[in-house]
N, C-alpha and C positions, 0 to 999 in steps of 0.2 A: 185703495186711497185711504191714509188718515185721516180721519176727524179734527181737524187742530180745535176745535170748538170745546173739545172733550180735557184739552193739554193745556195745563200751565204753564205760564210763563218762560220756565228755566226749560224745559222740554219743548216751547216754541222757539225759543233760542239754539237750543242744540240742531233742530234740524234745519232751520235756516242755515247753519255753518259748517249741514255735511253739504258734499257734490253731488251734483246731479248724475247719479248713478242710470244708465242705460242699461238695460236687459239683465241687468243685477251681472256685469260679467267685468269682473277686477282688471286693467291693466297691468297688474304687475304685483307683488306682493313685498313686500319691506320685512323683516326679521318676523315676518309670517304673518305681518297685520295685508291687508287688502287696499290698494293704489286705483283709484278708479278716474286718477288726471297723473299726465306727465307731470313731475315737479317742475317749475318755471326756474330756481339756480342749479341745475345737474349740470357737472361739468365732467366731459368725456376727453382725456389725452390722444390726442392723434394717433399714436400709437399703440395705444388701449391693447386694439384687434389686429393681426396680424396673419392672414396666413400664407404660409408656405406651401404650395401644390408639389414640388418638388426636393424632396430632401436631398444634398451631396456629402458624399463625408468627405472630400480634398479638390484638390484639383483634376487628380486623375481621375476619379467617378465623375466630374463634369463632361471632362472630355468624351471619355467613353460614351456618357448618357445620350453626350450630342451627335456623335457618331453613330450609335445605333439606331439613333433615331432619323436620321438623315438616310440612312441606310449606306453609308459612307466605305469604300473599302479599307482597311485597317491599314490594309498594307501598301495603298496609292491615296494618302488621304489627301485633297484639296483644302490646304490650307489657307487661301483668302477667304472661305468661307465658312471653314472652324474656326479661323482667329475672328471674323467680326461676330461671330455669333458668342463667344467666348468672354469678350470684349463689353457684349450687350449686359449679359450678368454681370460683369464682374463690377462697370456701372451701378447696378441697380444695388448689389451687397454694398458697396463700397459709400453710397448714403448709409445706410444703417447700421454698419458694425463695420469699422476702417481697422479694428486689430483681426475678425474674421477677416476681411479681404486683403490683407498683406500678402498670405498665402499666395491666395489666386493670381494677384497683381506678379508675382515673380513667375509662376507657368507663363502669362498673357506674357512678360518680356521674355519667354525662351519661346512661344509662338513667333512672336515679333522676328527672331533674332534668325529662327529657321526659316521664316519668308524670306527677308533678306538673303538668307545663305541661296534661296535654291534663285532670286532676281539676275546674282552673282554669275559670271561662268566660270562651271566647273574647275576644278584644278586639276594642275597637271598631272596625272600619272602614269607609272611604267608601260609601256607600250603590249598591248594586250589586255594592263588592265581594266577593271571596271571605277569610276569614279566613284565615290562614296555618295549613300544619299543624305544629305543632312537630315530627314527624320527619321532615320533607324534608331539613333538610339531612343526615340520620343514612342517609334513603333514599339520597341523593345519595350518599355518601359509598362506601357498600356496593356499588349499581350499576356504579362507576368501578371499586372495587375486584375485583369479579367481572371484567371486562372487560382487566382485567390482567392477573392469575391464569391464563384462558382464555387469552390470549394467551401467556403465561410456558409453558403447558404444550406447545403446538403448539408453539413454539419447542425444547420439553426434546424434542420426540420425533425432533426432525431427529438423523440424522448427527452426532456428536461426536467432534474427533479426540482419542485415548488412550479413550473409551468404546467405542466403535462400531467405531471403525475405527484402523489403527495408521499411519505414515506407510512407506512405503519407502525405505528407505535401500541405496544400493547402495557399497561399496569397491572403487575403484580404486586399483592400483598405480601408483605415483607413475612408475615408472621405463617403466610402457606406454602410458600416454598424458599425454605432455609438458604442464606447468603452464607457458599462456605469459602472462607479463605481461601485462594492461590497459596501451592505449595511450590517451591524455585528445586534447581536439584541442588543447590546448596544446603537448603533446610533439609535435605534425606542426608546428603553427607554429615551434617554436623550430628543429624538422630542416631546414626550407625556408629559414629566413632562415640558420642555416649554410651550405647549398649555395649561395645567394645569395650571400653574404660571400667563398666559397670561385672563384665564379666571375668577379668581378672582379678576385682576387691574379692570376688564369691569362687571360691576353689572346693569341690568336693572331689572326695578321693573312691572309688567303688571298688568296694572286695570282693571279689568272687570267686567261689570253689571249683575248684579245677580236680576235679578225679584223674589220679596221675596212679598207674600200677607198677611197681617194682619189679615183680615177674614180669610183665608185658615186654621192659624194656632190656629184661635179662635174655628173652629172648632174641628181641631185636637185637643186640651185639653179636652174640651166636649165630644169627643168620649173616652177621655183615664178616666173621670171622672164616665163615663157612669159605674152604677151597683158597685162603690167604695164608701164605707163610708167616708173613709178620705183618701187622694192621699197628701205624704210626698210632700212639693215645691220642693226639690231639682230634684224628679224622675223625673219631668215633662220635665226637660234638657238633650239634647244631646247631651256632647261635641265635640264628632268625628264627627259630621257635620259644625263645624266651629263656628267664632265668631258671625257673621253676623244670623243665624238662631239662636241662643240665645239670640239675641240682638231682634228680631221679634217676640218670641216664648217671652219673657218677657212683650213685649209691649199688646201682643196679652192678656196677664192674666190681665194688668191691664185695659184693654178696657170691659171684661167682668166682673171685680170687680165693673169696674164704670156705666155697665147695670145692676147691681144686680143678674148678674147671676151665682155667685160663690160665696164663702165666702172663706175669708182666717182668718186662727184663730192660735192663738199660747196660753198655758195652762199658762206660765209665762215666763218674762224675761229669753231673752240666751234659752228659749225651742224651741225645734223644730217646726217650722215655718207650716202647714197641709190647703190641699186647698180640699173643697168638694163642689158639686153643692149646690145654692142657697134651700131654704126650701119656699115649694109654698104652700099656703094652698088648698086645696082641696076643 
C-alpha cells in the first residue's frame, strides 16, 4: 500500500489517473506498453477473423473431399445428395468472395444438369447396347484428378531444398587457394598455331660428320659385281641413303677404274653406260 501522505501533489494526481490494476496482470499490451482495461472506442471489422477448417484448391477437390467423406462409391455416386451438400458451400463462399465462387457455381450447374439427365429416360440405343451414364465423364474426371493429387503429395514428402534441407556453402579466401582461369580448346589451338608461326621465323641447319670410307665402298661394288656379266651403272646407286654416300660410292668406282679393276663400257652414244670386273688372263 502507498503512503499518499508521503506524495505530492502532481504524484497524487498521476495515481488517481492510472487503473485499477488487479493482481498486477496487463490485459493486453500496446506497442509493448501494459493495457490493464479494454479500450472503450476499439473497433473490430466483422471480418477481422476468419477461419477456414477446410481448404479446397477447385471444385474437383470439393467434390472428392465430400465423397470420401460420405464414404460415397466414385463410381455409383448419389447425386441429390452430393449436389445439396455441394450447393450448401458453394452458399456459404459465395457471401464472401463471388469471384472465388464463380468457379464452384459452374461444377454446381453441371451437378444440376447431370441430376436432370439421369430424372430423364434413358435414350435410345442399338439394341444390346448399354445406355450411357450421364456421370461418367464427371467419374472420369474425379478419378484422374484423385491420381494427381496422390501423386502431387508423394512428391511434397520427398526432400525439399530451403524446407528440409539447406545447401552447404563453404568461403574460401581468395588469396589461399589461387582462382585459375578456364582454358576453351580454342585458346590451345590458337597457342599451337603461335609456336607453329614462331618455329618457322627460327631455322637452324645441323652439320654432322659422317665417316664415310672409299675402300669400304670399293669393296662393296666388287661384291655387287662378283658372279655378273655386265652390272647397269645406275644400279650400283642408292638414293635413299643420301647424297653424301653417292657422292663416295661414285668416287669409290672411279678409284677402281683407275686400278684396272673394272671396266666401264657403253655400245654407242646416249646408250646405257654398263660396269663389269676387269678381264684377267689366266
Amino acid at each position: 500500500m502507498v503512503d499518499t501522505a508521503t506524495l505530492n501533489a502532481g504524484e497524487r494526481q498521476l495515481l488517481a489517473d492510472m487503473p485499477v490494476v488487479v493482481d498486477q496482470v496487463a490485459v493486453a499490451r500496446l506497442y509493448g506498453e501494459p493495457l490493464f482495461a479494454m479500450p472503450q472506442d476499439l473497433y473490430i471489422p466483422p471480418d477481422a477473423l476468419e477461419v477456414f477448417l477446410e481448404a479446397f484448391e477447385g471444385p474437383l477437390d470439393l467434390l472428392l473431399y465430400l465423397i470420401r467423406k460420405q464414404n460415397f462409391n466414385i463410381l455409383d455416386i448419389p447425386m441429390a445428395g452430393l449436389t445439396r451438400q455441394y450447393l450448401s458451400y458453394v452458399d456459404e463462399i459465395r457471401h464472401r468472395n463471388l469471384e472465388l465462387a464463380a468457379e464452384y457455381l459452374l461444377m454446381a450447374a453441371m451437378l444440376i444438369e447431370i441430376k436432370s439427365r439421369m430424372l430423364l429416360p434413358p435414350r435410345q440405343v442399338a439394341h444390346g447396347a448399354e445406355a450411357e451414364d450421364p456421370r461418367a465423364e464427371l467419374v472420369r474426371r474425379l478419378l484422374e484428378y484423385e491420381q494427381m493429387k496422390l501423386a502431387a503429395a508423394q512428391l511434397h514428402v520427398l526432400p525439399q531444398l530451403g524446407r528440409d534441407f539447406l545447401r552447404a556453402q563453404v568461403t574460401i579466401e581468395q588469396s589461399v587457394t589461387p582462382r585459375f582461369p578456364d582454358v576453351a580448346l580454342s585458346d590451345l589451338q590458337e597457342a599451337w598455331q603461335a609456336i607453329l608461326k614462331r618455329a618457322t621465323l627460327v631455322q637452324r641447319h645441323r652439320i654432322t660428320r659422317e665417316e664415310l670410307s672409299v675402300r669400304e665402298h670399293m669393296s662393296m661394288v666388287l661384291k655387287k659385281l662378283q658372279g655378273q656379266r655386265f652390272v647397269e651403272f645406275e644400279s650400283l646407286f642408292d638414293p635413299a641413303k643420301g647424297a653424301s654416300v653417292l657422292v663416295v660410292t661414285f668416287i669409290a668406282l672411279l678409284e677402281l677404274a683407275k686400278e684396272t679393276l673394272i671396266d666401264i663400257t657403253q655400245a654407242e652414244v646416249f646408250a646405257p653406260i654398263y660396269v663389269r670386273l676387269a678381264y684377267t688372263p689366266s
